[in-house]
C-alpha positions in Angstrom: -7.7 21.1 35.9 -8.8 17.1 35.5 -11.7 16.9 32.9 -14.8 16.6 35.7 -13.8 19.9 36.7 -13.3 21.3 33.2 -17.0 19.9 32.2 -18.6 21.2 35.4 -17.4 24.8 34.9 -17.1 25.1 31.1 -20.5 26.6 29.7 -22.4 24.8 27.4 -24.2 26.0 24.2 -27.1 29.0 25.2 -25.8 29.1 28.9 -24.2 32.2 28.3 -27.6 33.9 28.6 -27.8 32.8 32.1 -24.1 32.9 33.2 -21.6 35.9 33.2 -18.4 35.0 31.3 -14.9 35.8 31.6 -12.6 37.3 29.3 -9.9 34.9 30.8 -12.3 31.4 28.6 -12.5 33.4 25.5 -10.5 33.0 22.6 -9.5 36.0 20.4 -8.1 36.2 17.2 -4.7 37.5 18.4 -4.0 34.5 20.0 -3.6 32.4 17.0 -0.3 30.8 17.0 2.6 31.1 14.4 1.9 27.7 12.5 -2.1 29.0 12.5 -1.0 32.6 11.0 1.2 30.5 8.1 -1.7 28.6 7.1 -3.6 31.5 6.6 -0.8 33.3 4.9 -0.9 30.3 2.8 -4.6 30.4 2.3 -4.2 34.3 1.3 -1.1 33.9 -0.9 -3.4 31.0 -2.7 -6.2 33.7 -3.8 -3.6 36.1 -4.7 -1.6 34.0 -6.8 -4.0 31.4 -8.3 -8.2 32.8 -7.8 -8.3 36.4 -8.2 -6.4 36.3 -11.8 -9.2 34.0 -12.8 -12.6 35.2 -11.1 -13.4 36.5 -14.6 -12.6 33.4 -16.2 -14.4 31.5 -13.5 -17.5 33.5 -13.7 -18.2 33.3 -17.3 -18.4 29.6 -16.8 -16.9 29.2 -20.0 -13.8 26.4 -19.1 -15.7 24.0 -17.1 -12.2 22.7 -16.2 -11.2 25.6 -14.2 -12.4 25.3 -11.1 -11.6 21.6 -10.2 -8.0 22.8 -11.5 -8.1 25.0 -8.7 -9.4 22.5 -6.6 -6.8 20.4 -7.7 -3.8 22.8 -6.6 -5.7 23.2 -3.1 -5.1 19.9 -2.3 -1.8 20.3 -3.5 -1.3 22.6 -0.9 -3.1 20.4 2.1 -6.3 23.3 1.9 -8.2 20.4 1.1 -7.6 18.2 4.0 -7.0 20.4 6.8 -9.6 18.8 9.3 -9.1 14.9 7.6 -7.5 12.9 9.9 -3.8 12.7 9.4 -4.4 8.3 8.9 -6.4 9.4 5.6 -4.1 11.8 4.1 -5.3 14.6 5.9 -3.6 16.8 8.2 -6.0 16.3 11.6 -5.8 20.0 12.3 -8.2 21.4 15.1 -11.5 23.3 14.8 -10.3 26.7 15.4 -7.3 26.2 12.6 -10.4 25.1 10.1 -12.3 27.8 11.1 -9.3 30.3 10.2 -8.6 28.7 6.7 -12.3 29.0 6.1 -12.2 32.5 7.2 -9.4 33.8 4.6 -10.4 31.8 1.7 -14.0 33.4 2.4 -12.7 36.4 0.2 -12.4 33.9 -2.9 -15.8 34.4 -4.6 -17.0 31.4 -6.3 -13.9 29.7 -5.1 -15.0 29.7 -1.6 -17.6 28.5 -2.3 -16.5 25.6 -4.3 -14.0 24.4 -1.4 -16.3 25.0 1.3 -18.8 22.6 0.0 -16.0 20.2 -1.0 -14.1 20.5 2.6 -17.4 20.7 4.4 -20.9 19.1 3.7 -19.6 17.0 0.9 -16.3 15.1 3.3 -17.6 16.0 6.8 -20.3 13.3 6.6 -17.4 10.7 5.4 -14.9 12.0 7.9 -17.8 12.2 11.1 -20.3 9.3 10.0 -18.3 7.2 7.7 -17.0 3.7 8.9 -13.2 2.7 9.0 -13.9 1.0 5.1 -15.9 4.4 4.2 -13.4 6.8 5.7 -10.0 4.3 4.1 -11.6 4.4 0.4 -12.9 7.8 -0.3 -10.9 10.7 2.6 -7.4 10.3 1.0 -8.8 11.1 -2.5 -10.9 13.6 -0.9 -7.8 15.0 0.6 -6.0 15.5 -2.1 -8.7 16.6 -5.1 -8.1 13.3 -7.2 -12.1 13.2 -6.0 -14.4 16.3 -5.9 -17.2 16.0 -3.4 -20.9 17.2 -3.5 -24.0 17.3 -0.9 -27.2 16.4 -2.3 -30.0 17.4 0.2 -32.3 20.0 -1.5 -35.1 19.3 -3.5 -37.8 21.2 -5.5 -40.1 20.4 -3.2 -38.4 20.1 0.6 -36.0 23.0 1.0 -35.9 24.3 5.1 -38.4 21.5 5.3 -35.9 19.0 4.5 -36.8 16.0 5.7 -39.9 15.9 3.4 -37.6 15.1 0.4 -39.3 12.7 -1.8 -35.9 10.5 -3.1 -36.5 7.0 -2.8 -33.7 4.1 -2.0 -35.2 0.7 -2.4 -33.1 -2.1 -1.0 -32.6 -4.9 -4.0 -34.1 -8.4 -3.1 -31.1 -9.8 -1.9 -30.2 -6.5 -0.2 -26.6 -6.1 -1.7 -27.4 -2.9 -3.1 -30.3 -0.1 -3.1 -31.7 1.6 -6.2 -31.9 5.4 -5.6 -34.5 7.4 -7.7 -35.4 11.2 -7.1 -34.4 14.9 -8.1 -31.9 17.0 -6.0 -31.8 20.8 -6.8 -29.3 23.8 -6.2 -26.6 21.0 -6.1 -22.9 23.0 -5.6 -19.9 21.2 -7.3 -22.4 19.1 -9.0 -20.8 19.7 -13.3 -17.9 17.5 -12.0 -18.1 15.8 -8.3 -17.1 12.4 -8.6 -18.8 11.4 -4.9 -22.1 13.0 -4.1 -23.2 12.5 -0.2 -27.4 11.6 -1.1 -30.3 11.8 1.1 -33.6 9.7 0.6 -35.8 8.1 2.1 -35.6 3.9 2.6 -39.0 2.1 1.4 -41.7 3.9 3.7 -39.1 5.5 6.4 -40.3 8.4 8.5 -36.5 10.1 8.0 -34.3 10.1 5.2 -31.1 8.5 5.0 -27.7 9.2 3.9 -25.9 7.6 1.0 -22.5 7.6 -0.5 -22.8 7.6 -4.3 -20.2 7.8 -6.5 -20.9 9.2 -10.1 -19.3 6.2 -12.0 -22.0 3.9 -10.3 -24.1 4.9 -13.1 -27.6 6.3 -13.3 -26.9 9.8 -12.3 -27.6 12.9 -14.4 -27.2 16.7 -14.9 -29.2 19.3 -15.9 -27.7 22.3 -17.5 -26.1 24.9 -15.2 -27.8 27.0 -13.1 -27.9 30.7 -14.2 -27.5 32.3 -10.9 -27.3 36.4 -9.3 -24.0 36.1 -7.8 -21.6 32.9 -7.1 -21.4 32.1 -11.2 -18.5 30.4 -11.1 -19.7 28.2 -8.9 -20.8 24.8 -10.4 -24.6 24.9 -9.5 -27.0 22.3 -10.9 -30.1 19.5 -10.8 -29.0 16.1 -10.2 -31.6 13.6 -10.9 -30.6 10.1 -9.9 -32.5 7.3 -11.9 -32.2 3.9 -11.2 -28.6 4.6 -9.8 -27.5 1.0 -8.1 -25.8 1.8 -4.8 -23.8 -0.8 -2.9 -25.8 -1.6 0.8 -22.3 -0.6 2.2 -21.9 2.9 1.1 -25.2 4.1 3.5 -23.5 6.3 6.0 -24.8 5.4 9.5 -27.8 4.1 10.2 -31.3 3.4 8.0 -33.0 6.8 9.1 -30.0 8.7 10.8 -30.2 10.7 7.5 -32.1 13.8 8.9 -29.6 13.5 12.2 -26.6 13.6 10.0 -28.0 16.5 7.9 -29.0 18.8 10.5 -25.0 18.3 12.5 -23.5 18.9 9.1 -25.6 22.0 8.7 -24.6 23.1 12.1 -21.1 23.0 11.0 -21.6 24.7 7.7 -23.3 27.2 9.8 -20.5 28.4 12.2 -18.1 28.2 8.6 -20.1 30.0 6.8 -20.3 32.9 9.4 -16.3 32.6 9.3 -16.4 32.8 5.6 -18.3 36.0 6.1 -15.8 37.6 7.8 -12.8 37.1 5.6 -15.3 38.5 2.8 -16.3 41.4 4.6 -12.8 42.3 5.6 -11.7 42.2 2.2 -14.5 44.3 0.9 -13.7 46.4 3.5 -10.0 46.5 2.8 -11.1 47.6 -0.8 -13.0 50.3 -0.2 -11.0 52.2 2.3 -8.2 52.2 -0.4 -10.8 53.7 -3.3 -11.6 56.1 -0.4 -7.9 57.1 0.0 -7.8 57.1 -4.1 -10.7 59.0 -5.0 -10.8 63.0 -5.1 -13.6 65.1 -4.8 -13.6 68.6 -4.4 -9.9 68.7 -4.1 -9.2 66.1 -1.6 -9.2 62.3 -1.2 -13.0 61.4 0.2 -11.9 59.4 3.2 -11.6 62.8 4.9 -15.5 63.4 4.9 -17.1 62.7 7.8 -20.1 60.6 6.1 -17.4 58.4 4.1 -15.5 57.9 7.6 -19.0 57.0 9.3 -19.2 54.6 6.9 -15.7 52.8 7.4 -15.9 52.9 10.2 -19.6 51.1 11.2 -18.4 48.4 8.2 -15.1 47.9 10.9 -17.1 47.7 14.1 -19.8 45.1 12.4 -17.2 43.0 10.8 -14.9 43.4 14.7 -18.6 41.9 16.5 -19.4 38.8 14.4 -15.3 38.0 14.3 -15.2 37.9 18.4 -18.6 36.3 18.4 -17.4 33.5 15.8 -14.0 32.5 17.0 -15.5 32.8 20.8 -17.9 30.0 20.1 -15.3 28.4 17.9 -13.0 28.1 20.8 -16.2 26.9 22.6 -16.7 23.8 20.3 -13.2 23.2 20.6 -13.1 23.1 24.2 -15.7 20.7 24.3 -14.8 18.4 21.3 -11.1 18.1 23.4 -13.1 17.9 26.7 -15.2 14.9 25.0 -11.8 12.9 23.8 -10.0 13.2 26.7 -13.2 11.3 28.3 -12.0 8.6 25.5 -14.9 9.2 23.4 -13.1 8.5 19.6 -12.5 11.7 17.8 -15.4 11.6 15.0 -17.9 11.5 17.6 -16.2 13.9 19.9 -16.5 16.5 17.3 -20.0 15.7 16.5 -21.2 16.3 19.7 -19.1 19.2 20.5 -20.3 20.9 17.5 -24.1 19.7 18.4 -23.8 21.3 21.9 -23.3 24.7 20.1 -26.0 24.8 17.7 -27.4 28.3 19.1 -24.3 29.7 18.8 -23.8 28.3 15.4 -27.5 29.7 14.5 -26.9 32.5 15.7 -23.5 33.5 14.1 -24.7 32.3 10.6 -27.4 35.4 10.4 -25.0 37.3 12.1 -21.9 36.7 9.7 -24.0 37.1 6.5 -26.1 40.3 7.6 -22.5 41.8 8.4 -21.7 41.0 4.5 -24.4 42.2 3.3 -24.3 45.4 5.2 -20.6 45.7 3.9 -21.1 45.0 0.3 -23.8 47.8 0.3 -21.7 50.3 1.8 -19.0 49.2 -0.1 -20.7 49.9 -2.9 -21.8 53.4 -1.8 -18.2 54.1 -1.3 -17.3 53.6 -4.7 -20.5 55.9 -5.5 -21.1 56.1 -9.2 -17.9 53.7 -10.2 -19.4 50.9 -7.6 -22.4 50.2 -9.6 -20.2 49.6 -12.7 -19.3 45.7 -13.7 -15.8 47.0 -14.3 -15.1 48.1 -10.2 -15.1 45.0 -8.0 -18.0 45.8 -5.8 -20.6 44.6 -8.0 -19.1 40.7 -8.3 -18.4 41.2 -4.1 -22.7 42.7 -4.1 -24.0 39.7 -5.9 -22.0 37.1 -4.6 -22.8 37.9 -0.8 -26.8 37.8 -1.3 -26.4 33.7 -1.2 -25.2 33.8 2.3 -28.4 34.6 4.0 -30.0 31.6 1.9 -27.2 29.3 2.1 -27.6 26.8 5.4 -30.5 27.5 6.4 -32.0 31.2 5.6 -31.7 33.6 8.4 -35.6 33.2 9.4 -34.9 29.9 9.7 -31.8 30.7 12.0 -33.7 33.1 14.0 -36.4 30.5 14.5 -34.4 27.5 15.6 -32.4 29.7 17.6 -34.9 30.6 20.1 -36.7 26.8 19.4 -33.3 25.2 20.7 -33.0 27.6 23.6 -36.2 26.9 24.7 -36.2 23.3 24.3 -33.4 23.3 26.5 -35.1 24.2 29.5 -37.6 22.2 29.3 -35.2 19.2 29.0 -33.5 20.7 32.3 -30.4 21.5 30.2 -30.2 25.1 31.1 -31.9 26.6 33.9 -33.9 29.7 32.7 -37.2 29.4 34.3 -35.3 30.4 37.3 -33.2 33.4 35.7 -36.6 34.8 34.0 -38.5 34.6 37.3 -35.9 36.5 39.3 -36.0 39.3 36.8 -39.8 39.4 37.0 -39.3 39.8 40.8 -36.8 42.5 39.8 -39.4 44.5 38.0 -41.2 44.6 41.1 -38.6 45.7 43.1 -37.5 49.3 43.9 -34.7 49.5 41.4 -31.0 49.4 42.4 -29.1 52.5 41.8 -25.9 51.5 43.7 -23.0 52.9 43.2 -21.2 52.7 39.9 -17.7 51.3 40.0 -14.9 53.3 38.1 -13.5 49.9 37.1 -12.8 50.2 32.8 -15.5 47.9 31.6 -17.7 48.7 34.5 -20.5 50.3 32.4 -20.5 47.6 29.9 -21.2 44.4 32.3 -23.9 46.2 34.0 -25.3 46.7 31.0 -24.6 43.3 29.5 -26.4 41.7 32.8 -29.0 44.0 32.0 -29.4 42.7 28.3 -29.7 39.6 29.2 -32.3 40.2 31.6 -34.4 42.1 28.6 -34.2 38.9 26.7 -35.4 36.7 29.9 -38.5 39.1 30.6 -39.3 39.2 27.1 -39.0 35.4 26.5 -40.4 34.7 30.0 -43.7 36.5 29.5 -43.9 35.4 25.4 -43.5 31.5 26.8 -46.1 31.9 29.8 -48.8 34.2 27.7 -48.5 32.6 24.1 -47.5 28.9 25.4 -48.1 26.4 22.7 -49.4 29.3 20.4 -45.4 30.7 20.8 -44.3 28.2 17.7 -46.6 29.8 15.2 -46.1 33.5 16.5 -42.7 33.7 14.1 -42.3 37.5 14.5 -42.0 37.6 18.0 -39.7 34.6 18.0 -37.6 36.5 15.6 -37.6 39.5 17.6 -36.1 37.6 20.7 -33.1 36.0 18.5 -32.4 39.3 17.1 -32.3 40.4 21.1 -30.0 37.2 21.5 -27.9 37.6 19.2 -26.8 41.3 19.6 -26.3 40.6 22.3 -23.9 37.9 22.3 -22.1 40.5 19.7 -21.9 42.8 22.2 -20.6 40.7 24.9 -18.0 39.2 22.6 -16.2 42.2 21.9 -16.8 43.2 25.5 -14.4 40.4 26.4 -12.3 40.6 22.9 -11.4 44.5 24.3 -11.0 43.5 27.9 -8.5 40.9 26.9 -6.8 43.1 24.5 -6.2 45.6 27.8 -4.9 42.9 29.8 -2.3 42.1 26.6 -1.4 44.8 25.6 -2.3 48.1 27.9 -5.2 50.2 28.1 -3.8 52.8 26.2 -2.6 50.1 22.7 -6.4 49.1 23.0 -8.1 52.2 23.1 -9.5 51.9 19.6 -11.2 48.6 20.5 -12.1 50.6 23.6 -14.2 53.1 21.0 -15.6 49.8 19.0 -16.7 48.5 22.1 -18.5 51.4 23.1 -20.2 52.0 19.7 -21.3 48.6 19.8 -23.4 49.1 23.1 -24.9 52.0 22.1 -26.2 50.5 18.8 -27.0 47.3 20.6 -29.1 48.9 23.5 -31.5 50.6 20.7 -32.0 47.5 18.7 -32.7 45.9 21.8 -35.2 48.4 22.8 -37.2 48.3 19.4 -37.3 44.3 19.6 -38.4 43.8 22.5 -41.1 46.6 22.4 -42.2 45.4 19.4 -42.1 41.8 20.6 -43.8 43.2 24.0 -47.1 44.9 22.1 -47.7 41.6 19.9 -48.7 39.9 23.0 -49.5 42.2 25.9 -52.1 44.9 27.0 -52.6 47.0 29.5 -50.7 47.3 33.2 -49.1 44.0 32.1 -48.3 46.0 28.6 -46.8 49.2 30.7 -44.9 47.1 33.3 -42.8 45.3 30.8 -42.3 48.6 28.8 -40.9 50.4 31.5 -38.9 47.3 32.9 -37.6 47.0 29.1 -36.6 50.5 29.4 -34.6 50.1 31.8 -33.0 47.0 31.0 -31.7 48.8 27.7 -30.0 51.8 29.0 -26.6 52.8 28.1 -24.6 55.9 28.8 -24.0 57.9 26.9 -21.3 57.6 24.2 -19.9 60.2 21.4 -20.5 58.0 18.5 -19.2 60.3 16.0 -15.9 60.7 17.2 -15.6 57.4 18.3 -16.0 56.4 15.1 -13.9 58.9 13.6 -10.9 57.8 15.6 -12.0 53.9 14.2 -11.5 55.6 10.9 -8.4 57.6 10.4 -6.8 54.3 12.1 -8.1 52.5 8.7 -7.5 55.2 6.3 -3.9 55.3 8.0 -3.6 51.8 7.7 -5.5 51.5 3.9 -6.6 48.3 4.4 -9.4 47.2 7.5 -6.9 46.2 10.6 -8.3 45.2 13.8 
């Protein structure tokens, strides 16, 4: 396929609302390749071996030392520069192989932390916005620890609202250097970064600008550390830059591209930090189907009662959804970062934009991936029952440390809010035809509906019903654009609703075509048990669709209109029937057999 064709049929970011999409363009997490699966052996073998001995140690923020030394042994290892170009000491690896590393060493605690902000928002700006001097002087030390990196954004006044931050840089009269003056806040890897990546604002400029400061330039100071819920080990404090003398040739960019470079790094961190997610919920997970094994009650172990299986197995079918939903819009960025090189754009760029032309999905997955760890730490708590509200069982540090990850990049109301802004602002930029889409199904609800005949193919049921989802989202949306109009920005719950409508189901979807590929691999009968999640997943899905877009439907409309859309919801949110209980009992003796989670 030459690269025109690629780009014409290869979906871009929010199309898959309006387009059907085959299992055949997704990428699954079986697929990755033997070097992939030794990097993240590597990655595993490194919290074995070196974090989870410490995380006491780490926590009680006692040896300030610690956690660069772990730092330091990462880069050892090449963690640190998986996705630095290869010219700069890095190892150039793609997207998907990031995401993957991110995903293990998500199960590190304040570790993960620690090297997500160093890997991410503290060297992406260098590695994506950084000129050839930039990227020469500060990505090989960055690549191999000798320099710890931090991201200085937030301040106590501009937090989502970040481009009303109120640091000043004021170029010197002879405009060698600028003088940088202002507070940052809730600054991660701050008690010893050596570079911090600093946003402020240039004289009187509109947007903020980005800066590369390093700490021995002077004028830079800490408060104490932050005493924090979860994430203790992680180095967390105020860094108030006064009179700090930067040279004119460490601004990344452009004067004002500050805000630009801020909101595609955030993007980024987003789709990471939904990968990170994963590999935390899949260890919590892991843990509390062994206690369940472990634990007797009333003469047997309690994974053999039905409300400790239910809950297995639900923590298994969330953590399944946002892990096909985050490597299938991985794979999607990929696609187009390699489909943007190959058109000789140079690879900094490339990846930029690719990233930048999936900032839905990377909205999306962020709530997504932290609501599934939240909902996992709580069960996984429940699991351990008396024992998991106990500092000495490992629930509590996994309970704590989670609750950042809905606050972290963004907070999910935030997410929810752009992710219907950005969907929206595509069509009216022509980028994504969904005037047309949301018409036809208005048409639809005048129609006399279609009862064909139902087709006995295997996923048969599920893509009527995912067509049918989508077209609950387009009526919804349709009639909140036309009826609220300009009005639609302020009305935050309903925009919420609609994201939560998207995003379920783009879950659903994605393990549609995770479990449709697994048949075409391996058999129907070796996939029957994503068959079950599958269908699990659907019948949860269609009833959080229902109550969102009814309650979504009744903040804005009355009367026939009112009824119209109800019914047409109603029927855009049918499923068939599914026997949840034993599906998910079959999900669960495959864990319990297994002691660990395994899909």
């Amino acid at each position: 396929m030459d690269t025109m064709e690629a780009k014409k049929t290869a979906l871009k970011g929010g199309e898959w609302l309006i387009k059907e999409t085959s299992y055949q363009d997704v990428f699954i997490p079986e697929e990755f390749d033997e070097e992939q699966r030794m990097i993240a052996q590597t990655c595993n073998d490194f919290l074995q071996n070196e974090v989870y001995p410490l995380v006491e140690r780490l926590d009680s923020m006692q040896e300030p030392e610690l956690m660069p030394s772990l730092l330091d042994k990462s880069g050892e290892l090449g963690l640190l520069g998986l996705n630095i170009p290869e010219q700069y000491g890095g190892f150039g690896k793609d997207f998907i192989t990031g995401m993957l590393a991110t995903e293990v060493l998500g199960a590190g605690h304040s570790y993960a932390v620690a090297i997500s902000a160093h890997t991410g928002i503290g060297t992406l700006p260098i590695v994506l916005y950084g000129n050839d001097e930039q990227k020469a002087k500060y990505l090989p030390k960055l690549a191999t620890g000798e320099w710890k990196a931090s991201y200085c954004l937030t301040e106590p006044g501009s937090g989502s609202d970040a481009n009303s931050g109120k640091t000043k840089a004021m170029p010197t009269s002879d405009g060698k250097h600028y003088i940088i003056n202002g507070q940052k806040m809730w600054i991660t890897n701050a008690g010893f970064a050596d570079i911090f990546i600093v946003f402020a604002k240039v004289e009187d400029d509109e947007n903020l600008s980005a800066f590369i400061v390093e700490k021995s330039f002077g004028g830079v100071r800490l408060n104490a550390e932050e005493k924090k819920m979860g994430i203790k080990g992680s180095s967390t404090r105020q860094v108030f830059f006064e009179d700090c003398k930067v040279p004119a040739e460490n601004m990344l960019s452009t004067r004002g591209n500050g805000f630009k470079i801020a909101v595609n790094i955030l993007n980024i961190g987003r789709i990471k930090l939904s990968a990170a997610a994963v590999g935390a919920s899949k260890k919590v997970a892991s843990v509390a189907i062994n206690y369940s094994n472990e634990r007797i009650q009333f003469g047997r172990s309690i994974s053999k009662y039905g409300a400790i299986r239910h809950k297995l197995a639900e923590m298994a079918i969330r953590i399944f959804g946002a892990e096909s939903a985050t490597y299938r819009a991985s794979q999607n960025i990929e696609d187009r970062i390699h489909a943007y090189s190959t058109e000789g754009m140079d690879a900094a760029q490339a990846e930029l934009k690719g990233v930048e032309q999936f900032a839905i999905e990377c909205a999306m997955m962020k709530v997504e991936g932290s609501e599934v760890l939240d909902f996992v730490v709580d069960e996984g708590v429940q699991v351990y029952g008396g024992m998991g509200y106990s500092a000495e069982a490992p629930m509590d540090r996994a309970y704590r440390d989670a609750r950042i990850n809905r606050i972290f990049e963004g907070t999910n109301e935030i997410n929810r809010m752009l992710t219907v802004d950005m969907i929206l602002k595509r069509a009216m930029k022509g980028e994504i035809d969904l005037m047309g889409p949301a018409q036809a199904v208005v048409n639809e609800l005048m129609a006399i509906p279609d009862f064909g005949d139902e087709s006995n193919e295997l996923f048969a049921a599920e893509k009527k019903a995912i067509t049918q989802f989508k077209k609950a989202i387009l009526l919804v949306a349709g009639a909140a654009v036309q009826k609220l109009m300009m009005q639609l920005a302020k009305e935050q719950e309903v925009l919420m609703n609609i994201a939560d409508m998207a995003i379920k189901t783009y879950i659903a979807e994605s393990v549609m075509l995770r479990a449709e590929k697994l048949v075409a691999l391996r058999g129907e009968a070796a996939a029957q048990i994503y068959i079950d999640i599958m269908r699990v997943t659907f019948n949860d899905v269609a009833d959080k669709l229902w109550v969102s877009g009814k309650n979504a439907i009744n903040s804005f409309a009355e009367g026939d209109e009112q009824k119209m859309m109800i019914i047409g919801l109603k029927r855009f949110t049918k499923f068939e029937p599914v026997n949840t209980k034993e599906a998910r009992q079959r999900i669960a003796q495959k864990l319990i057999e297994e002691n660990r989670y395994c899909f």
